[in-house]
N, C-alpha and C positions, 0 to 999 in steps of 0.2 A: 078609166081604162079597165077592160075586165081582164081576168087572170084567171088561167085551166089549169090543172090538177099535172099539166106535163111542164108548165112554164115553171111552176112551184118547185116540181122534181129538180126540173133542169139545176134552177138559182141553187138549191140543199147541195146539188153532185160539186157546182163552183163554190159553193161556202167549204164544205169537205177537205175537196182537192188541195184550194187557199192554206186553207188552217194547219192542214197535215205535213204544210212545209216547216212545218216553226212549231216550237216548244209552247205547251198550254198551261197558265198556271191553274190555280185552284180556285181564282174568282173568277176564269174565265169566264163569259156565256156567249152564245149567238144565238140571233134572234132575225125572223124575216119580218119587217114592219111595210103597213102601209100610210103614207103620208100624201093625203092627196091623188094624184097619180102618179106619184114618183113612187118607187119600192124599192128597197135597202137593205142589205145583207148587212147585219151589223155583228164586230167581233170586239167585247168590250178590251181586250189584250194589246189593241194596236190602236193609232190615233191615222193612218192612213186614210186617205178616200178617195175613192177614182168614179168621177161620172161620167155616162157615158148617155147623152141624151134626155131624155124623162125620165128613166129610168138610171139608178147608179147600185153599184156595188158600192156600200159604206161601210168603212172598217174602223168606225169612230168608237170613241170613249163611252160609257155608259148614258144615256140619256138623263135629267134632271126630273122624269116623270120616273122613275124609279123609285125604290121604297127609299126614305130618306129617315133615321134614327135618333140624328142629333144635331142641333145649331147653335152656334156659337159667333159670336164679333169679335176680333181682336180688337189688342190697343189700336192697330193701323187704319181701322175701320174694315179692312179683309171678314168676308163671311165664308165660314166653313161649316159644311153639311158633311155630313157624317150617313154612308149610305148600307143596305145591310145585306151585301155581299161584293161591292165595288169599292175600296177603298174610299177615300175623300174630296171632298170637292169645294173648288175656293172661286170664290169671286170677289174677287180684287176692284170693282166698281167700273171697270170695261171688259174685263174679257173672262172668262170660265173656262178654270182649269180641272183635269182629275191625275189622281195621285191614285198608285196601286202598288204594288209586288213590282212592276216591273221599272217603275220607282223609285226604288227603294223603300217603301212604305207596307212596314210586315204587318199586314192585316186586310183583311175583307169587310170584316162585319163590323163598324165603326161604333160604340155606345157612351162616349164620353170625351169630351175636348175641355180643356182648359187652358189657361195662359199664367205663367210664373210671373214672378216679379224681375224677372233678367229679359223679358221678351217671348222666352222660350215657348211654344204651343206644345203640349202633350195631348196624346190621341191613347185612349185604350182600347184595345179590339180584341178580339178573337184568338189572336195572336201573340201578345204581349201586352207591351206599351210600346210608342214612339215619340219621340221629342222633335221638333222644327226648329231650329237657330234662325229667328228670323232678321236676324246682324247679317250673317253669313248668308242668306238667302237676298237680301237685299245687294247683297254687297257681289256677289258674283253671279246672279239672278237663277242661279236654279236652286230647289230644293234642298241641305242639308240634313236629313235623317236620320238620326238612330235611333237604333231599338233595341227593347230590354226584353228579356223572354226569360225562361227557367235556367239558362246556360250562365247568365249575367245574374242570378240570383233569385227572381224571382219565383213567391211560390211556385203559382199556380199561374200561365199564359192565358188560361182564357177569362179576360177581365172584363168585367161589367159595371163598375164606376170607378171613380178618383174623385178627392178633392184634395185641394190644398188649404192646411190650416192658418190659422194666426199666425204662426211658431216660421213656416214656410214650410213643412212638412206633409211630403206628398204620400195621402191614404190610397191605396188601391184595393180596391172587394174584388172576388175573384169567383171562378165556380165554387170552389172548396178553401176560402178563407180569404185573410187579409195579411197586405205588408206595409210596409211604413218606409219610405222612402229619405235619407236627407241629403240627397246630391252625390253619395260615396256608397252606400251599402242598401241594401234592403235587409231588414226584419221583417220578421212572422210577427204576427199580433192572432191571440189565440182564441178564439170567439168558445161560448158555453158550448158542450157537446147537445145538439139535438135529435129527437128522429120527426122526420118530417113526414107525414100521413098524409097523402093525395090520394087522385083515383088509378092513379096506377101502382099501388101499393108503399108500404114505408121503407124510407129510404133516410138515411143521413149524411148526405150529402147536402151541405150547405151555400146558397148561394148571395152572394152579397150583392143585390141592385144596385142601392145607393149608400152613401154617406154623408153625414151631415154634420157641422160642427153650431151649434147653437148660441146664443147672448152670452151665455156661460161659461163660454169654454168647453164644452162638454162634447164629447163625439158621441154622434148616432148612426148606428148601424142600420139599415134595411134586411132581411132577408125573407126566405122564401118559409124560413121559422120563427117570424116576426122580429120585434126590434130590439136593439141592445143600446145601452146608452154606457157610458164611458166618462166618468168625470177624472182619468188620471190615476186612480186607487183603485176602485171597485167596478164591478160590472150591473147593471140592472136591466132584466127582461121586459119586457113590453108586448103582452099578447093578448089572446081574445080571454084570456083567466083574468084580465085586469076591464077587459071591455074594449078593447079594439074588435073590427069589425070583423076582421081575417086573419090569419098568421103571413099569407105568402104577401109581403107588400114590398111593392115595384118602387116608391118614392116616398122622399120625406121633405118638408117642406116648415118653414119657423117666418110663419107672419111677422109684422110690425106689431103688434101686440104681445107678442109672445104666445100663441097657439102653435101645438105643431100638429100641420097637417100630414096625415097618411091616405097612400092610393094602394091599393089594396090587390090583388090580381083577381077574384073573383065576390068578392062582397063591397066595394063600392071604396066609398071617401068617408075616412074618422078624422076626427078636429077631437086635441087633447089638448086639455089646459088642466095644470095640477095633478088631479086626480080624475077629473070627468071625461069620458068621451062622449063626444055626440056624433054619430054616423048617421051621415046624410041618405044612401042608398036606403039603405035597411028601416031609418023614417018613413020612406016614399016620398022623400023628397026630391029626389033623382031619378032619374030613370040610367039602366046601364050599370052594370057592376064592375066591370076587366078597366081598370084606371092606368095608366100607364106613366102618366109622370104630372106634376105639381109644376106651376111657376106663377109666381108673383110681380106684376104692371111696377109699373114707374108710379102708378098711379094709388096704388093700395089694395089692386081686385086680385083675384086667386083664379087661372085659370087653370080647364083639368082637361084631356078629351076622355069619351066613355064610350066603350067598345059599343057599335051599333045605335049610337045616340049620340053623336059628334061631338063635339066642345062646349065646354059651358065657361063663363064668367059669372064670380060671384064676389059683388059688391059691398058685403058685409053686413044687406041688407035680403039681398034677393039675388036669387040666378037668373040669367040669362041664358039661355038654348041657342050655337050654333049648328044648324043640317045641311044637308045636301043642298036645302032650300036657298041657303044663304051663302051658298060659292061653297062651302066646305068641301074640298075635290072628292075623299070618301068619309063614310062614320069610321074609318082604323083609322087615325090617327095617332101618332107616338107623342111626336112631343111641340112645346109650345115656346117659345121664344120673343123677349123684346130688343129689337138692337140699341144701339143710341138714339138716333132720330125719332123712337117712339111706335115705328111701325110694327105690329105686332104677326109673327111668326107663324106658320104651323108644318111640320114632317109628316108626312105618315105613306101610306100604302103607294100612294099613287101622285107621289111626289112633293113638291113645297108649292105654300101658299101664303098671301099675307093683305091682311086686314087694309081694305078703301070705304070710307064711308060705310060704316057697320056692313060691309058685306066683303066676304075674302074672295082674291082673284087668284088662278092659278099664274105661276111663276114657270114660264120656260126657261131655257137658255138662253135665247133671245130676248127675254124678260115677260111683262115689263117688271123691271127690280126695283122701278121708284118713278113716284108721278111726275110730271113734265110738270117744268117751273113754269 
């Protein structure tokens, strides 16, 4: 069905008038989509939908082809994606929910999920942190939330990983530092003073990508001023003056051998062991330098994506190249994931994907989320 320049008009003046009735949060968006010959006034704020023929006004949730940040399985087997302006999204193995602001879920830009050893799912965003009670969500079926922001103690709200350590001590990196969490208070934990030299001049302002606790005990910092390690006493730096590839790195990553791997934001993938590093970009052994996250197969392989050169697997032997060629929806990809069952993951720009017979297939809402038995 075609569509003129006064049809478009019209649908924008009904999307307006709609919207203008009701309070718009900060992750709002709308959006005119075409889908076949059906077309859809979408408002990510409301889960409404009224059709009216071929043609519907849809006032649905964020679609699943949207930029997607982070993936995670619970213990329940539940999958949540982590989206990076829509809140979160779970699929429960029939049906596909989303979580925002209007929620109760204080965040948009979703870049970290994890699961405690009480049940609990923690989310860090843009916004704070938030926890899930998934006793309490089970038990009275809707959501349970709270969330921690600078008012409940926390530094800094706009957070950019967590982990939880051995001890059960929940780390959070933030824009401008780190806190330590142990179920009652949050500390500061106070990283080396840096100045950070980019192409928009220096600046110190610090940001914490990831965290990492190592064989050792030992906590590892990410930032965008390279890495910090943490054995409980002392502190020690980790930069391009020892041989890493870059200062800004996005992930870290501790093989089964005891390598730790670094993604780097603009010089590629470093592998340290001891004292050596070997960087794979800057060999020309890669192609693609902007890395964005690390994770490790059930199986022992290292997978990475590389900005404009899609995802690679490496076997300990050789890499593997996946592209566009190979289902890879786009080369931005964020990040990579394996659930239980083995199938392996991917988020990025233009939604989730996951690996069938060495080639990946795009995941709707509709699925498919897993092969027919």
């Amino acid at each position: 069905m075609a569509i003129d320049k006064m049809t478009v008009s019209l649908l924008t003046i009904i999307l307006i008038v709609m919207t203008s009735c009701k309070e718009m949060t900060p992750s709002s968006s709308n959006s005119l989509k075409r889908e076949s010959d059906n077309f859809a006034l979408s408002d990510t704020t409301s889960a409404a939908k009224t059709t009216m023929g071929p043609s519907a006004i849809d006032l649905a949730p964020p679609p699943l082809s949207q930029f997607i940040r982070r993936i995670f399985q619970d213990s329940q087997g539940t999958m949540w994606m982590g989206t990076n302006g829509d809140g979160v999204i779970r699929y429960n193995g029939t049906s596909v929910d989303y979580f925002s602001i209007d929620e109760g879920f204080n965040g948009e830009a979703v870049r970290a999920i994890l699961e405690d050893k009480n049940g609990k799912i923690w989310f860090g965003t843009n916004r704070g942190i938030t926890s899930l009670d998934l006793t309490t969500s089970t038990t009275t079926g809707k959501p349970s939330f709270t969330n921690y922001t600078e008012a409940q103690g926390l530094k800094e709200s706009n957070v950019w990983s967590m982990l939880l350590d051995a001890k059960g001590t929940l780390w959070i990196g933030a824009l401008n530092g780190v806190n330590s969490f142990d179920g009652a208070a949050f500390k500061p934990f106070t990283l080396p003073e840096t100045v950070v030299d980019n192409s928009r001049g220096v600046s110190s302002t610090k940001v914490v990508h990831s965290i990492m606790e190592d064989n050792k005990g030992r906590l590892w910092f990410a930032s965008n001023a390279g890495a910090f390690i943490w054995d409980g006493t002392a502190l020690e730096t980790i930069s391009t003056a020892n041989g890493l590839a870059g200062n800004n790195v996005n992930d870290m990553l501790e093989d089964r051998s005891g390598n730790i791997w670094f993604a780097t934001h603009h010089n590629g993938v470093s592998r340290y062991y001891g004292t050596k590093f070997t960087n794979f970009t800057t060999d020309g052994v890669i192609t693609g330098e902007e890395i964005w996250s690390l994770f490790q197969d059930s199986k022992g392989n290292i997978w990475f994506p590389a900005e404009n050169a899609g995802v690679y697997k490496y076997d300990g032997k050789k890499f593997t190249n996946f592209t566009e060629a190979d289902g890879v929806q786009s080369n931005a990809i964020q990040t990579i994931y394996e659930d239980a069952s083995g199938t392996i993951w991917l988020g990025g720009y233009l939604g989730l994907s996951r690996l069938k017979d060495n080639r990946f297939i795009h995941v709707t809402e509709s699925g498919p989320w897993k092969d027919k038995a």
